[in-house]
N, C-alpha and C positions, 0 to 999 in steps of 0.2 A: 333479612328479606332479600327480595328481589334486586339487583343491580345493570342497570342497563351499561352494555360494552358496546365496544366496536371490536368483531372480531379479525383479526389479517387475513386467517385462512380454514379451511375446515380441515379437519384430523378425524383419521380413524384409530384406531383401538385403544388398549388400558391408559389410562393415566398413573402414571407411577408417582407426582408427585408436583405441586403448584409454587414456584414461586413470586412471591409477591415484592413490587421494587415500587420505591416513592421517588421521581426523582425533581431535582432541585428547583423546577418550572411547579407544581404542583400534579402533577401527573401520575396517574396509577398503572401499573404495568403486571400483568399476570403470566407469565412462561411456565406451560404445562409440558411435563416432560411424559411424552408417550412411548408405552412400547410398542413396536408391530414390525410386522417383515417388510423390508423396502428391498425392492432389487435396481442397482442403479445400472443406466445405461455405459458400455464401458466407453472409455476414453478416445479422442481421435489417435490417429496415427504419427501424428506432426509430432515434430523436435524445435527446440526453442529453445532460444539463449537469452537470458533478459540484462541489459545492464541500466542500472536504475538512475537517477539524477534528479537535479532538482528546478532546473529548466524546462525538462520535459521531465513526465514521469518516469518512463522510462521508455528506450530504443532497443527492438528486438534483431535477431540476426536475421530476420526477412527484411530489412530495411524499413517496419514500419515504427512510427514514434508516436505516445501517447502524452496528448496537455498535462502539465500537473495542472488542477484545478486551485491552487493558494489559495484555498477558503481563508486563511485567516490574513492574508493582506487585503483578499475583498471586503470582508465585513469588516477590517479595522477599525476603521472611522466610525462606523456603525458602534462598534463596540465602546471606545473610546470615550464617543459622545454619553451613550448612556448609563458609565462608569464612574461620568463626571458629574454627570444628575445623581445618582447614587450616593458619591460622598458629600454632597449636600445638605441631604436630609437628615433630619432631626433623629436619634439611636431610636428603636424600640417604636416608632412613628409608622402609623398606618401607609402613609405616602412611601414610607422607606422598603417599606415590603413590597410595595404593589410595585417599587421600581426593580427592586432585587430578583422581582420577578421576572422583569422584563429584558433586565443582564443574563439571566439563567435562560430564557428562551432563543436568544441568539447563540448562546456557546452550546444549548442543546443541537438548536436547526445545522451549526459548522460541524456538530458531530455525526450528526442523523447526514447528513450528505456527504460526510467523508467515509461514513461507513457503506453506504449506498455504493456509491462511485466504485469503493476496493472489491466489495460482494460481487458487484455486477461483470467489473475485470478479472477478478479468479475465476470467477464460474467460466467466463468466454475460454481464457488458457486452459481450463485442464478439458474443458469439453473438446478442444482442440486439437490437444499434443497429448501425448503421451512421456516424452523426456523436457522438463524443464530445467536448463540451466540457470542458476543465478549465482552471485555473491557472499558470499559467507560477510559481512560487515559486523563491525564491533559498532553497532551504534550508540550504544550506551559511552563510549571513546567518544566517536563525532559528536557528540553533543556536548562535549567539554569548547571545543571551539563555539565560543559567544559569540561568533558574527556570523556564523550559518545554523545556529542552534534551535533558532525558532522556527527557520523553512522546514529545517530537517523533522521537527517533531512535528509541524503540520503536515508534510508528507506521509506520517505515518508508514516508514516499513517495515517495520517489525512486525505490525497486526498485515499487511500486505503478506508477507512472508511467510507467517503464521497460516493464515486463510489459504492460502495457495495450499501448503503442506498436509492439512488436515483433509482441501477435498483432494487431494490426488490418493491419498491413502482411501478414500471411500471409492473413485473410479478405478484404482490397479495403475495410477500412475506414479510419475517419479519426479520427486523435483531431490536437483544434484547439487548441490552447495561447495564452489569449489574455493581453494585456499585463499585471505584475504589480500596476502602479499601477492599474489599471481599475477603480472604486468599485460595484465589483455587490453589497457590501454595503451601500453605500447610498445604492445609485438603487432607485426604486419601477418594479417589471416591467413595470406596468399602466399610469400617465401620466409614467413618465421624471423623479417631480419626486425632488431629491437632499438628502436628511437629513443635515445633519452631526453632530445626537447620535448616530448610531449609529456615529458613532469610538470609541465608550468599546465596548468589546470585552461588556463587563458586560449592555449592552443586548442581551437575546437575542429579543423583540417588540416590535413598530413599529407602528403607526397611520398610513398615510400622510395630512398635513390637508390636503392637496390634492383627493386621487380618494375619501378615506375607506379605502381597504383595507388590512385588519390581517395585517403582514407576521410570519412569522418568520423570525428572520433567515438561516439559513442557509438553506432553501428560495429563498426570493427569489433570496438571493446564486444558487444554483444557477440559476437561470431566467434571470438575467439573464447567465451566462456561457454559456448556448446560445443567447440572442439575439446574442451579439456574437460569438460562435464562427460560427453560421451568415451574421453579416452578412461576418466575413472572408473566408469560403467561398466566399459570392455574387461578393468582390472580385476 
């Protein structure tokens, strides 16, 4: 019969195909995959270098920097608590479900808003720029280190990364992935000369004693991975 929805948005033409997802909160989910002609608006003009972190999300080479939002050290406690109520409960017990429930809607809402937040910041960059510089990162590597493993995976870059990548190919843009060994943290933007105190991670401002110019570090890093995104380009 009949089932009442909530629809997100209205679609025009064929449906080629519906799928249907249960997920862990008790929730029904329907994703129709429609064909029809979309023409997308094209790309800005802008260029952009992004270097990403876990501090801030990440610092562009305009000098501007985005919060990471640490969904999962906000709702920790939140989580924590209702996990503890969880293993409480009696196996196979009405109460246990009606909590398991309530565990699965928190890890749903840290997902539903971490997904939100990355959607909302790709779409701004590519509606923006036309060349996006970023990082090539092994992060499947960085998550072997167990004491940044957890920010790193609630950061999410790879689905960042990812999303960026797929709309720039739907507006005619470019995102440029340059080498992961490439020291854009610490070559100077302005005369090229290379610091090696800024290996210690700790170092977050520089003085270049070469040119004089007082770097910080993650902006730099950003500017110098649009110089060597756009030198690829050029190649």
């Amino acid at each position: 019969g009949n089932v009442k929805i909530a629809l997100s948005r209205e679609f025009t033409g064929k449906i080629i195909n519906a799928t249907v997802s249960h997920t862990a909160s008790g929730k029904y989910f329907v994703s129709l995959c429609v064909k029809e002609n979309v023409d997308f608006d094209p790309c800005g003009k802008g260029q952009l270098g992004i270097d990403v972190g876990l501090k801030e999300f990440y610092s562009d080479s305009n000098g501007k920097t985005v919060e990471n939002p640490n969904l999962l050290r906000k709702y920790r406690k939140k989580l924590a608590r209702e996990q503890r109520r969880l293993s409480r409960k009696m196996p196979r017990s009405r109460n246990r479900e009606k909590q398991r429930i309530r565990v699965a809607r928190i890890h749903e809402r840290i997902s539903n808003i971490r997904r939100d937040f990355q959607q909302r910041l790709t779409t701004h960059l590519i509606n923006e720029n036309q060349v996006v510089g970023v990082e090539h990162l092994k992060i499947s590597n960085m998550l072997k280190n167990h004491k940044l493993a957890r920010a790193i995976a609630d950061a999410s870059w790879y689905e960042f990364f990812r999303e960026l990548e797929y709309k720039a190919d739907w507006r005619g843009a470019k995102v440029v992935k340059i080498d992961t060994f490439y020291p854009s943290s610490q070559t100077c933007h302005v005369c090229g000369f290379r610091n090696p105190i800024t290996k210690n991670l700790a170092v977050r401002e520089w003085t270049c004693p070469e040119c004089g110019t007082h770097h910080d570090r993650d902006i730099n890093a950003a500017k110098n991975i649009l110089s060597k995104a756009l030198e690829q380009l050029s190649a």
